[in-house]
N, C-alpha and C positions, 0 to 999 in steps of 0.2 A: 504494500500500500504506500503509495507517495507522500510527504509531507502534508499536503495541501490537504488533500482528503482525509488523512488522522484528523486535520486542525479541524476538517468542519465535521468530522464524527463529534470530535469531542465538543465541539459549539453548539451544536444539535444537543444533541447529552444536555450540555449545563442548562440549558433552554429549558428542558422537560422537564427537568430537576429542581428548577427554580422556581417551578409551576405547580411543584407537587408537597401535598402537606408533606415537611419532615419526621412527623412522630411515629410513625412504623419503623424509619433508621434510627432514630435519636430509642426507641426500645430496642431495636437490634441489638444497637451496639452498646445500652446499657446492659444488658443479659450478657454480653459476651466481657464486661467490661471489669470481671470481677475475677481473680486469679483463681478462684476454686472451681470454677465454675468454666472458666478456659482450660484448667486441668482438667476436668472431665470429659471436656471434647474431646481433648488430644488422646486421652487416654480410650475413648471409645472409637476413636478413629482406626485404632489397631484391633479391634471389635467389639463383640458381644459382652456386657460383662453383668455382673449381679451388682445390687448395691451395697451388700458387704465387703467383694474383690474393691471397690472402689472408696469405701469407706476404709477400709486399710491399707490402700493404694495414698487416698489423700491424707490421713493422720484426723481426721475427722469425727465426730459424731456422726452416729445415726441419721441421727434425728437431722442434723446440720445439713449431713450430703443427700439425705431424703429432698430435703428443700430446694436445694441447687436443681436436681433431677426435676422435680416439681416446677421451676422457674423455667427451665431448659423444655420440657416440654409442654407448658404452656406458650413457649414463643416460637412450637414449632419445628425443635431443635432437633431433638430427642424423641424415641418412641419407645415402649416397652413393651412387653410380652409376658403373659403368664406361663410359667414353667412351675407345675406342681404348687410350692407354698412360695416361690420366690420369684419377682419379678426380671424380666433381662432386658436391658438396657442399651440401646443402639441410636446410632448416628439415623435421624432422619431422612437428612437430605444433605448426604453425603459428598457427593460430587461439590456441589455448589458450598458447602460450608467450606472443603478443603479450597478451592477456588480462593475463598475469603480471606480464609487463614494466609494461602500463598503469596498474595494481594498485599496482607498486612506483611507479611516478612519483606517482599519486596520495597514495600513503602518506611517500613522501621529502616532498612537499609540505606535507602536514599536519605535518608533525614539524619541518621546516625545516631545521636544521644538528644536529637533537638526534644525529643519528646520527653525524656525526663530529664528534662534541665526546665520545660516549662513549667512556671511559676502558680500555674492553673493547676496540673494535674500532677507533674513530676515529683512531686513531694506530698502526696497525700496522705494523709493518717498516720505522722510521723515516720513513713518509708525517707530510708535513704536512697536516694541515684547509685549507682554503681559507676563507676568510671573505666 
């Protein structure tokens, strides 16, 4: 694809985007936005898992990573299955989520440490940046 033609894909894009209420991404990306809860993706990415494998995967509560799973697949994320007395736990929408993931490593990349060095997010709830 030519220069010109990316530029007006992406003119088009921000066009559409500007036009559209933000609060479906603005919950996307808070559900995604929380490190227990990003670990559970990743962690179901490599697949199927129960919520005990993952409650001792994370260092968690129960009850705690119940909730995460609960938030995850209220936005869609996540899907479960009944297996006997335990439920199993999988990536939704697989494809597209890892896309996402890919997307943000790419974008962490290009940015470097801009992201936790902002003054907004970089330091929240007394986290240190890493250097």
């Amino acid at each position: 694809m030519n220069e010109n033609v990316a530029e007006g894909a992406f003119a088009e894009a921000a066009d559409l985007s500007a036009e559209t209420d933000p609060t479906a991404a603005v919950c996307l990306f808070h559900s995604l936005a929380d490190p227990a809860r990003l670990t559970i993706l990743r962690h179901l990415a490599l697949g199927e898992h129960r919520v005990v494998d993952l409650t001792a995967h994370l260092g968690l509560a129960q009850s705690t990573t119940s909730a995460h799973l609960a938030c995850l697949r209220d936005c869609g994320l996540v899907s479960s299955r009944t297996v006997g007395r335990a439920s199993m736990y999988s990536l939704a929408v697989s494809r597209e989520l890892m896309d996402l993931l890919s997307a943000a490593e790419r974008l962490l990349a290009a940015t470097r440490d801009a992201v936790t060095l902002c003054p907004t997010y970089g330091h929240r709830h007394g986290d240190q940046a890493q250097s």
